[in-house]
NUSE-880387 format. One line per 3 residues: number of its first residue (from 1); their letters; for each residue x, y, z of N, C-alpha, C, O, CB. Coordinates in nm, 4 decimals, always signed. Glycine has a CB too. Example, Ala and Ser with C-alpha at 12.3 -4.5 7.8 and 13.67 -1.06 7.14 Angstrom:
<sefis>
1 = AS = +1.3190/-0.5690/+0.7800/+1.2300/-0.4500/+0.7800/+1.3200/-0.3300/+0.7800/+1.4236/-0.3319/+0.8465/+1.1308/-0.4473/+0.9046 ~ +1.2850/-0.2250/+0.7080/+1.3670/-0.1060/+0.7140/+1.2900/+0.0030/+0.7870/+1.3409/+0.1138/+0.8039/+1.4084/-0.0598/+0.5725
</sefis>
This chain:
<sefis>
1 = XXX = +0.0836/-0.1188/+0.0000/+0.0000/+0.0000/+0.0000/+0.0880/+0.1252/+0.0000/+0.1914/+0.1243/+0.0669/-0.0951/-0.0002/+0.1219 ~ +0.0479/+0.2482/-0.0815/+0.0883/+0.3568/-0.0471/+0.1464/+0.4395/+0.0787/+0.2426/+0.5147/+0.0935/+0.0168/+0.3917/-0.0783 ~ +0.0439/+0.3912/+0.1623/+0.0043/+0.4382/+0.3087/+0.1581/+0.3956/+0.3530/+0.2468/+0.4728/+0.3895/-0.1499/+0.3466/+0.4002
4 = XXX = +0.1646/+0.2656/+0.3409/+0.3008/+0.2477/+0.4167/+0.4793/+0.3136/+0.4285/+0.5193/+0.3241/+0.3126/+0.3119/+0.1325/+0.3825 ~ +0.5450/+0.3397/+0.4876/+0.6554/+0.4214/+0.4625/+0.7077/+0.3460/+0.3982/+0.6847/+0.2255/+0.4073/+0.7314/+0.4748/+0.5564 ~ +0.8352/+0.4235/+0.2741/+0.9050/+0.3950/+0.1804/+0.9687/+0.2616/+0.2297/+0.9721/+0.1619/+0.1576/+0.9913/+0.5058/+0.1441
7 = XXX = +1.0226/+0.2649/+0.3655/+1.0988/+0.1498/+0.3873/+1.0264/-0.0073/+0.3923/+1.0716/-0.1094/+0.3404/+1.1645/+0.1808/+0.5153 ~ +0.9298/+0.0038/+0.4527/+0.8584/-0.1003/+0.4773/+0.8055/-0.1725/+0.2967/+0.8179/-0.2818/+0.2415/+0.7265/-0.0377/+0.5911 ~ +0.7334/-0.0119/+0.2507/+0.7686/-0.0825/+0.0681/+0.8391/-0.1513/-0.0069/+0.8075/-0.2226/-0.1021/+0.7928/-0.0258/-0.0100
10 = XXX = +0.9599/-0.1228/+0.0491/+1.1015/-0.1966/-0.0298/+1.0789/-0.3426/+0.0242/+1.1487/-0.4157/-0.0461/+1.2845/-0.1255/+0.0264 ~ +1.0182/-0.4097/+0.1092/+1.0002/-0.5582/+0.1205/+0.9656/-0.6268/+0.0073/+0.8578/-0.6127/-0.0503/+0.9062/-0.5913/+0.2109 ~ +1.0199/-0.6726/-0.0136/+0.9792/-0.7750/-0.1960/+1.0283/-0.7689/-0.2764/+1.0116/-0.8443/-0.3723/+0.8749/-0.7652/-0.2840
13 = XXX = +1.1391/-0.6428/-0.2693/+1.1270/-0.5502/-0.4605/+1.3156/-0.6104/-0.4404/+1.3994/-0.6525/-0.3607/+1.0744/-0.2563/-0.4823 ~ +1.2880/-0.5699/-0.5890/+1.4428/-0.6365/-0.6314/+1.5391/-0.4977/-0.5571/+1.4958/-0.3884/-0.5208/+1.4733/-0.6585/-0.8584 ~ +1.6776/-0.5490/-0.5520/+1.7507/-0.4057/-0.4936/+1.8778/-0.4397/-0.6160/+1.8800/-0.5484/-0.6738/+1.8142/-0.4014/-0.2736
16 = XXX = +1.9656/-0.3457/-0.6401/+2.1070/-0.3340/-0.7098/+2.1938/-0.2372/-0.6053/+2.1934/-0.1141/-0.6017/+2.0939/-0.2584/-0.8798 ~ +2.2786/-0.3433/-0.5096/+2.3443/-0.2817/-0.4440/+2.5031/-0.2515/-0.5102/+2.5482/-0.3196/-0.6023/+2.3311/-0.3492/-0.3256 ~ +2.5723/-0.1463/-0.4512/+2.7112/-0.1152/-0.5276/+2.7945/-0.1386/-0.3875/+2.7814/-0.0620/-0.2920/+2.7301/+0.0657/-0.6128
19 = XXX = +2.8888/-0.2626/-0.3860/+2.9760/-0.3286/-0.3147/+3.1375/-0.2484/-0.3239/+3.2241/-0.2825/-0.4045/+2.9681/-0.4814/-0.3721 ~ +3.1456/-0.1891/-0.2701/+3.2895/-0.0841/-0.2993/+3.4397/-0.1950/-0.2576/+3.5218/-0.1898/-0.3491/+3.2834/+0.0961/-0.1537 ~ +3.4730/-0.2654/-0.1687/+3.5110/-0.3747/-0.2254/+3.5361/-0.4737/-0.3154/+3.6508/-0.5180/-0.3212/+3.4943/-0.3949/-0.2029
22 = XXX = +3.4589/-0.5130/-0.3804/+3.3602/-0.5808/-0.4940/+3.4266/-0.5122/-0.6159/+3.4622/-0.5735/-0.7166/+3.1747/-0.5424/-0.4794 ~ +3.4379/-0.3961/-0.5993/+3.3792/-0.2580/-0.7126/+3.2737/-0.3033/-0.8207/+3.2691/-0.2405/-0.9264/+3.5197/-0.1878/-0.8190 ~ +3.1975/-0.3985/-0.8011/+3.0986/-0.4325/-0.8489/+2.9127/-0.3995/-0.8140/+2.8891/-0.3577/-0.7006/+3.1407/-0.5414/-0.8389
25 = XXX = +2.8028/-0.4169/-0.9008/+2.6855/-0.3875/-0.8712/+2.6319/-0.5281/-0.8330/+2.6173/-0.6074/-0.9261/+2.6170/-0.3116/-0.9802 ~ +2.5988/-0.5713/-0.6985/+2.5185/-0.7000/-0.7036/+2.3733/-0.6980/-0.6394/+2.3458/-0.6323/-0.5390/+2.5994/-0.8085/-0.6313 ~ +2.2614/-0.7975/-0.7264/+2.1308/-0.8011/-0.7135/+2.0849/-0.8859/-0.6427/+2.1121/-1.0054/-0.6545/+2.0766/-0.8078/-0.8082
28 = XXX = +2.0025/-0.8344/-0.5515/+1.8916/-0.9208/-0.4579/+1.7533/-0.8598/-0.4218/+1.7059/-0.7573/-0.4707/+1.9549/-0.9506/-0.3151 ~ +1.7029/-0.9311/-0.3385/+1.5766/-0.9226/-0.2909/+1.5497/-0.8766/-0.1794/+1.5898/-0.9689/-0.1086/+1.5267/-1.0172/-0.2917 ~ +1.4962/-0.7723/-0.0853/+1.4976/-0.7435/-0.0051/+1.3738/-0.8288/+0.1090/+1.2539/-0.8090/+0.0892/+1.5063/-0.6222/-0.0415
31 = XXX = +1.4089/-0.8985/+0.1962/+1.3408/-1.0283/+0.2515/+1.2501/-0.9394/+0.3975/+1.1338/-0.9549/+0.4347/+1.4903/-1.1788/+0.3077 ~ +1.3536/-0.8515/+0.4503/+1.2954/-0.7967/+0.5394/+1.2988/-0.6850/+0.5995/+1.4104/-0.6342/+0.5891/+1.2993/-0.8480/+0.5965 ~ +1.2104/-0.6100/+0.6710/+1.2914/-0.4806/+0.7231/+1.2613/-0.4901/+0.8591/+1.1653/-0.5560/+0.8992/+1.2482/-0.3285/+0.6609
34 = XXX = +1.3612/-0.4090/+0.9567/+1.3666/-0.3897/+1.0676/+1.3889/-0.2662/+1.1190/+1.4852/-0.1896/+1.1142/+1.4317/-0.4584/+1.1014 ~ +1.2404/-0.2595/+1.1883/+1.2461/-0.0916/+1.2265/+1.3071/-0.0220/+1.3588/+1.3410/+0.0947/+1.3788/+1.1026/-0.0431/+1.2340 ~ +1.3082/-0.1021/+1.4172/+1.4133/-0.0930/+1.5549/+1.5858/-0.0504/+1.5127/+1.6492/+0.0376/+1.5709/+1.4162/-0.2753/+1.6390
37 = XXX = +1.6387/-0.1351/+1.3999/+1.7402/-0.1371/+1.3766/+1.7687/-0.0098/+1.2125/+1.8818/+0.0291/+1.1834/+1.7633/-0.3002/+1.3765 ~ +1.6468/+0.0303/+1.1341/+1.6458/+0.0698/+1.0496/+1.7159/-0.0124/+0.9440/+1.7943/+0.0449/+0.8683/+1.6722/+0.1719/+1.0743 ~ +1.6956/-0.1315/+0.9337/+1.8005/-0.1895/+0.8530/+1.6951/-0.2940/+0.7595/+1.6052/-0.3518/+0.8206/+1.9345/-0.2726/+0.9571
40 = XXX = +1.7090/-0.3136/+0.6229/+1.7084/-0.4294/+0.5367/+1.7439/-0.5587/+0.5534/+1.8463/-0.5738/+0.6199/+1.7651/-0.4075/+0.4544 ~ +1.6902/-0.6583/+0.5130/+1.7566/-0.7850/+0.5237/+1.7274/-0.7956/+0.3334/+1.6247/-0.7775/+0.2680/+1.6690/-0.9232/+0.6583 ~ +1.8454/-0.8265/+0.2984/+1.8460/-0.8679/+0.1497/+1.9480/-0.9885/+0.1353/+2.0594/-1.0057/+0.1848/+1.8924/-0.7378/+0.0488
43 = XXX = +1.8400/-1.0971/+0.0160/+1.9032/-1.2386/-0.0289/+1.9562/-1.1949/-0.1732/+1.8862/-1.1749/-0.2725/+1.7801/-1.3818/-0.0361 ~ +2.1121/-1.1833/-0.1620/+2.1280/-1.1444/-0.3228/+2.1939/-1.2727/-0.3926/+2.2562/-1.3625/-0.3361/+2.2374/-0.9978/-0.3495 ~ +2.1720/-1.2629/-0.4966/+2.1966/-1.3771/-0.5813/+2.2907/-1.5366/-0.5432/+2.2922/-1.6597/-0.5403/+2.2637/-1.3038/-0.6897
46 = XXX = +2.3423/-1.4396/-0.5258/+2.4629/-1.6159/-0.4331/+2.4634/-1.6410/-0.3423/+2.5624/-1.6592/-0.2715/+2.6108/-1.6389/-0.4125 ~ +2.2842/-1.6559/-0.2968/+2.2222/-1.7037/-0.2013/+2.3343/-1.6785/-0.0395/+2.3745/-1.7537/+0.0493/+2.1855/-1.8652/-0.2567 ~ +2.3499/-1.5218/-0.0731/+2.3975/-1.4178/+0.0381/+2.2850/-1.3384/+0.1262/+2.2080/-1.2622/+0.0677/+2.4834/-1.3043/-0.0366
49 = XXX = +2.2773/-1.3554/+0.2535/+2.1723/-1.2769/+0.3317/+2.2850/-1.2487/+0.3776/+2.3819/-1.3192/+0.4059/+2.0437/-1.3270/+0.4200 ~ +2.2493/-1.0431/+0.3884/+2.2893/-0.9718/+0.4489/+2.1831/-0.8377/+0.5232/+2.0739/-0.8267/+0.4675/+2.3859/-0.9491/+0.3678 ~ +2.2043/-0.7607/+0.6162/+2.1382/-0.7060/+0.7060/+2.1910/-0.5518/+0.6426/+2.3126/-0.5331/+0.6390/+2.1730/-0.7616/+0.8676
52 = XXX = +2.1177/-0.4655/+0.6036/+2.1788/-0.3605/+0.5213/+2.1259/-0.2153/+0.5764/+2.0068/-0.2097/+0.6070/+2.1387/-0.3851/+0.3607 ~ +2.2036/-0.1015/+0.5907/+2.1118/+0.0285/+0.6040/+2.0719/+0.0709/+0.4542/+2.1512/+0.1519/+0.4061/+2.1980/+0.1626/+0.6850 ~ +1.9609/+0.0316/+0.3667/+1.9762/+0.0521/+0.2239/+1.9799/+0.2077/+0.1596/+2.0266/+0.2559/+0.0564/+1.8610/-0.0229/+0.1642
55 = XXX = +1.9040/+0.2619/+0.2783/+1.9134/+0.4544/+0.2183/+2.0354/+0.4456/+0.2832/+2.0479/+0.5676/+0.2730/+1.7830/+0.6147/+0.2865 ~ +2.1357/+0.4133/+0.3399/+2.2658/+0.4933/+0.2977/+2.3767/+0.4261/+0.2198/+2.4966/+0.4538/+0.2229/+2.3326/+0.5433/+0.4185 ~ +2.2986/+0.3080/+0.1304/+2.3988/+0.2428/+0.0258/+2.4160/+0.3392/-0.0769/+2.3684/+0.4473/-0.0420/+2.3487/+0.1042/-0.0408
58 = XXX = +2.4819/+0.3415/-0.2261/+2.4793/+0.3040/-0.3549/+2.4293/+0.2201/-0.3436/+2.4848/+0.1285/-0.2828/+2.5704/+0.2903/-0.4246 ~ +2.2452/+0.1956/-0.4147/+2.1596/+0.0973/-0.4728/+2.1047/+0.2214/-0.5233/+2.1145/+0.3440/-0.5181/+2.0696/-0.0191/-0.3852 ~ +2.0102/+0.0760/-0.6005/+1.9084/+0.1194/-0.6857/+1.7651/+0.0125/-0.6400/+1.7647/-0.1103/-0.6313/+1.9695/+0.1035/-0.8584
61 = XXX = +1.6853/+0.0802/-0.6235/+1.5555/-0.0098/-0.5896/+1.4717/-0.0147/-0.6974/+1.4503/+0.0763/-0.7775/+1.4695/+0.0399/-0.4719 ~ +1.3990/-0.1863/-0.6955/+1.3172/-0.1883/-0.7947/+1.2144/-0.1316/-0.7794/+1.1800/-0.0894/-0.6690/+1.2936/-0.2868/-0.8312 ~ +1.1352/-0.1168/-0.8994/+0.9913/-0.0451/-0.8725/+0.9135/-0.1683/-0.9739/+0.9234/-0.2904/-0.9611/+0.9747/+0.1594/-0.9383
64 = XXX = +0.8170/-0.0739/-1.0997/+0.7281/-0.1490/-1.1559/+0.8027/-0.1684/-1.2666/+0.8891/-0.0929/-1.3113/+0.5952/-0.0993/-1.1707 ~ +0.7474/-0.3269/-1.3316/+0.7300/-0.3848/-1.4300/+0.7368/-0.3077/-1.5785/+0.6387/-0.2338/-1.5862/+0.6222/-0.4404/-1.4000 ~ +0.8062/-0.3013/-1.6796/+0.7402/-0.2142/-1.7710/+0.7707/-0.2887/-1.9278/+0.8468/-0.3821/-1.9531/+0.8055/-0.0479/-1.7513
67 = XXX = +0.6979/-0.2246/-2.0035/+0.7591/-0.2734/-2.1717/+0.8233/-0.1499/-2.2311/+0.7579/-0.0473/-2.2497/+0.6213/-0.3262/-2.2974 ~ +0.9899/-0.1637/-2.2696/+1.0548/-0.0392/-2.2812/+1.0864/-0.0343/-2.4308/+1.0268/-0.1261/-2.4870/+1.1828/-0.0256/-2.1857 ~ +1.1457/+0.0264/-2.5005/+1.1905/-0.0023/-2.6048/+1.3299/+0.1605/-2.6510/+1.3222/+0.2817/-2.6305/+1.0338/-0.0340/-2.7049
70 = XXX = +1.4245/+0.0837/-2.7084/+1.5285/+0.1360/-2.7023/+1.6134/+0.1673/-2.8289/+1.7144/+0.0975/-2.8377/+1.5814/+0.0691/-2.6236 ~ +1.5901/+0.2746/-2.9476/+1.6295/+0.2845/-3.0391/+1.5743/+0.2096/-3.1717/+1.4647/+0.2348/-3.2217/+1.7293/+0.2707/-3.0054 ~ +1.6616/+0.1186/-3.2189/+1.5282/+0.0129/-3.3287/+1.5681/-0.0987/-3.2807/+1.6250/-0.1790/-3.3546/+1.5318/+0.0015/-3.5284
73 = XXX = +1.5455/-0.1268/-3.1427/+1.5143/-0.2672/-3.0738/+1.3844/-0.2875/-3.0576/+1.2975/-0.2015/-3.0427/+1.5718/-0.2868/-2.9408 ~ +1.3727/-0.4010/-3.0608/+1.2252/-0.4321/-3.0051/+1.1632/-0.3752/-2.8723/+1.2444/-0.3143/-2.8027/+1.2176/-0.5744/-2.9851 ~ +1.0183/-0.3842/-2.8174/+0.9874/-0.3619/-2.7238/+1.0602/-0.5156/-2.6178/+1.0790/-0.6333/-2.6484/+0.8328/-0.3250/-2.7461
76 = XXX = +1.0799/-0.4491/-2.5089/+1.1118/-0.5700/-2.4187/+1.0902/-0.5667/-2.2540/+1.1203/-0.4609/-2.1986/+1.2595/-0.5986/-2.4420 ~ +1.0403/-0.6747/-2.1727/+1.0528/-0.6161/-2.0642/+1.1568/-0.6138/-2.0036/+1.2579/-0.6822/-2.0200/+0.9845/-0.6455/-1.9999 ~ +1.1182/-0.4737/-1.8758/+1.2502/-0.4369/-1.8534/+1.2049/-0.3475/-1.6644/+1.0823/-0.3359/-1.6652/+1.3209/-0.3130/-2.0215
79 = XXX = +1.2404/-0.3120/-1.5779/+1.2071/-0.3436/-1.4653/+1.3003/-0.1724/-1.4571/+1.4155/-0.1453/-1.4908/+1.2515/-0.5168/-1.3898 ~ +1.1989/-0.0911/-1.4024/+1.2294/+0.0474/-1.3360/+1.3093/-0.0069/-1.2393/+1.3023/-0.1221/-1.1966/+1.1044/+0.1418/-1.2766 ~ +1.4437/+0.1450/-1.1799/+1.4715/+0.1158/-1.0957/+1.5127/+0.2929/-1.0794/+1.5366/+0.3826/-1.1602/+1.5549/-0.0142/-1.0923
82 = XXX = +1.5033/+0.2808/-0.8880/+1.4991/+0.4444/-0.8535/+1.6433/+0.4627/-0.7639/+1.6591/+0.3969/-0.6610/+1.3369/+0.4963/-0.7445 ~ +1.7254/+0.5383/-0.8026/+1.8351/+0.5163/-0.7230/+1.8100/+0.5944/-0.5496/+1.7272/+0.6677/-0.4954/+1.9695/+0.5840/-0.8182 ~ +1.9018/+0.5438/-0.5236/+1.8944/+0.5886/-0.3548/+1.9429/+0.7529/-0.3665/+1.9947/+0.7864/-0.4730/+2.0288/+0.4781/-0.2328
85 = XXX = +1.9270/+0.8540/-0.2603/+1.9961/+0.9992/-0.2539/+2.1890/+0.9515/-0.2845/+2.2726/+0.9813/-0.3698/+1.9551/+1.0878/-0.0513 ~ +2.1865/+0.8559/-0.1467/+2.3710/+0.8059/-0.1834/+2.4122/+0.7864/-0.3230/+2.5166/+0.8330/-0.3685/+2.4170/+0.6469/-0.1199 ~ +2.3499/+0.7348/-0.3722/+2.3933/+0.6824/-0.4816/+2.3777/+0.7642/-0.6073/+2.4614/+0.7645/-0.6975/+2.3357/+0.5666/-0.4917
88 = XXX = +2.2578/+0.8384/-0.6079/+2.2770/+0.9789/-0.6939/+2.3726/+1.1037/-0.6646/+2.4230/+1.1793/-0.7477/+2.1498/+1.0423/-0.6944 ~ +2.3859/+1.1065/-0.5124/+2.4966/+1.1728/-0.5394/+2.7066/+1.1350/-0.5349/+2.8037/+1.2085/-0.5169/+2.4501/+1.2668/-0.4516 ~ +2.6874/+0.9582/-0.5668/+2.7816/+0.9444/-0.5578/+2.8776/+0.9383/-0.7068/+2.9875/+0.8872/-0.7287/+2.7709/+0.8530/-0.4766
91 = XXX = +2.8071/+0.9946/-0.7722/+2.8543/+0.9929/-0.8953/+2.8788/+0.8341/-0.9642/+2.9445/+0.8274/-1.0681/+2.9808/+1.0764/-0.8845 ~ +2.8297/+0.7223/-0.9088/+2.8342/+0.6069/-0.9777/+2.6934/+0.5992/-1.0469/+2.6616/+0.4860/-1.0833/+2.8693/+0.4873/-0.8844 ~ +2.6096/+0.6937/-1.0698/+2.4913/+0.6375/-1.1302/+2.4554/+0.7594/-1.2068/+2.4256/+0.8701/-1.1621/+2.3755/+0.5798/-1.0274
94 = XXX = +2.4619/+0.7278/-1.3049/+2.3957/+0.8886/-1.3573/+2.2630/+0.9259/-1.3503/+2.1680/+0.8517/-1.3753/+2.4119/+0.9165/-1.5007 ~ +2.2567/+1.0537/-1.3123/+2.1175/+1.1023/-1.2714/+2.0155/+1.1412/-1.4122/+2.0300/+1.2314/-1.4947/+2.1426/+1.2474/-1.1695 ~ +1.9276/+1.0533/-1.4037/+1.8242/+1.0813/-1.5153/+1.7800/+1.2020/-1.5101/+1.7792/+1.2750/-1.4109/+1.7101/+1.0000/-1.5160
97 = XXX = +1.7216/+1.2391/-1.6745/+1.6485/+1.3859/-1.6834/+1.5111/+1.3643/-1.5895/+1.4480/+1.2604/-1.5697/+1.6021/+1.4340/-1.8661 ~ +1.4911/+1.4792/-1.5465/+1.3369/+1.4634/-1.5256/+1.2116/+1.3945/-1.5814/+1.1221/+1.3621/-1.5033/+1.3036/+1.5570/-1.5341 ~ +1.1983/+1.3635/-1.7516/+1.1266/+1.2965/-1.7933/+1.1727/+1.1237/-1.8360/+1.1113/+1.0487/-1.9119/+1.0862/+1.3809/-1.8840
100 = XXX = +1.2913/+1.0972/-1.7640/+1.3187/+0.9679/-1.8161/+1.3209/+0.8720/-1.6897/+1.3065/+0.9163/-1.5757/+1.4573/+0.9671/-1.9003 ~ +1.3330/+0.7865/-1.7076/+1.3886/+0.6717/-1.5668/+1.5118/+0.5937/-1.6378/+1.5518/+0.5873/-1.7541/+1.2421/+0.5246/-1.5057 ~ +1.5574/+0.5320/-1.5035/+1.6447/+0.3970/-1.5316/+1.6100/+0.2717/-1.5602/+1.5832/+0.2447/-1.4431/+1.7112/+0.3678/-1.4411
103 = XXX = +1.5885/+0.1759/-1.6142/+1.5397/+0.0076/-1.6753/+1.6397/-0.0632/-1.6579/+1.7511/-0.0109/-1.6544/+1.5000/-0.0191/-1.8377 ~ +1.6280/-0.1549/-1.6479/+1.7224/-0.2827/-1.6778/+1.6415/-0.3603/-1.7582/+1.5268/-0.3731/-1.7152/+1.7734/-0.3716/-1.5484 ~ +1.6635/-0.4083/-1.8476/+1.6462/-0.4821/-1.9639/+1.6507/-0.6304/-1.8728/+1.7466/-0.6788/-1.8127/+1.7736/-0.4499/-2.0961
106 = XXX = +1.4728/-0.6966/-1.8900/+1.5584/-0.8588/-1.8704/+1.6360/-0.9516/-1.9516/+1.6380/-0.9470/-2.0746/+1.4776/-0.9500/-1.8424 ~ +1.7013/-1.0378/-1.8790/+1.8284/-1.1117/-1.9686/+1.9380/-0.9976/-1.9932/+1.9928/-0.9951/-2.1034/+1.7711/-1.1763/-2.1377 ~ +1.9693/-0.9124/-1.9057/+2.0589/-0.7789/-1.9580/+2.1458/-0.7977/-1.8636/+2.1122/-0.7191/-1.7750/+1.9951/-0.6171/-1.9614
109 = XXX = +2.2500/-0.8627/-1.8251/+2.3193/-0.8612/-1.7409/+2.4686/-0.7426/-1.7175/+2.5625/-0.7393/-1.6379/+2.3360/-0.9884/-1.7524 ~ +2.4138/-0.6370/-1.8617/+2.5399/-0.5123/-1.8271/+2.4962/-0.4542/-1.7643/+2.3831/-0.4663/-1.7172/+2.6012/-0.4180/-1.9157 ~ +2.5984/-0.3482/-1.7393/+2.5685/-0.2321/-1.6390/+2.5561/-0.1368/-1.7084/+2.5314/-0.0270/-1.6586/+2.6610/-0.1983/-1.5364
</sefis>
């Protein structure tokens, strides 16, 4: 529901966290939140649970579903994603115009 705060929303939705170690972007699921602790619980791909503060990562959170289409490619689906304040202003994500968003293409495994 709307009603609910942003954080509690993020339960379900895909996340793209940025691992500065790593220097890589890795994807999971956000399993739980904890409001005592302000923290995420996310299962990312290599069946990794970790306990996360996600507004003060580099991520990107999923949103809705969409059919995008990209130059003279086909339409395809492809999955909004809204970056965090950190992460827009960390210069690893470029900040969309006002009328555009970010997608990931499924089966798109670049960055």
């Amino acid at each position: 529901s709307s009603f609910l705060p942003i954080e509690w929303r993020c339960v379900g939705r895909m996340v793209r966290v940025y691992w500065d170690k790593e220097n890589e972007w890795n994807t999971g699921r956000v399993v739980k939140y904890d409001p005592e602790r302000d923290e995420h619980q996310i299962l990312y791909e290599e069946s990794c649970l970790k306990w996360t503060k996600l507004f003060n990562q580099v991520a990107l959170i999923g949103l809705d579903i969409v059919w995008s289409k990209l130059g003279n490619y086909n339409w395809w689906p492809a999955q909004v994603y809204e970056p965090t304040e950190k992460c827009t202003k960390s210069g690893r994500f470029p900040v969309p115009d006002t009328d555009s968003v970010h997608v990931v293409f499924f089966g798109d495994d670049s960055e």
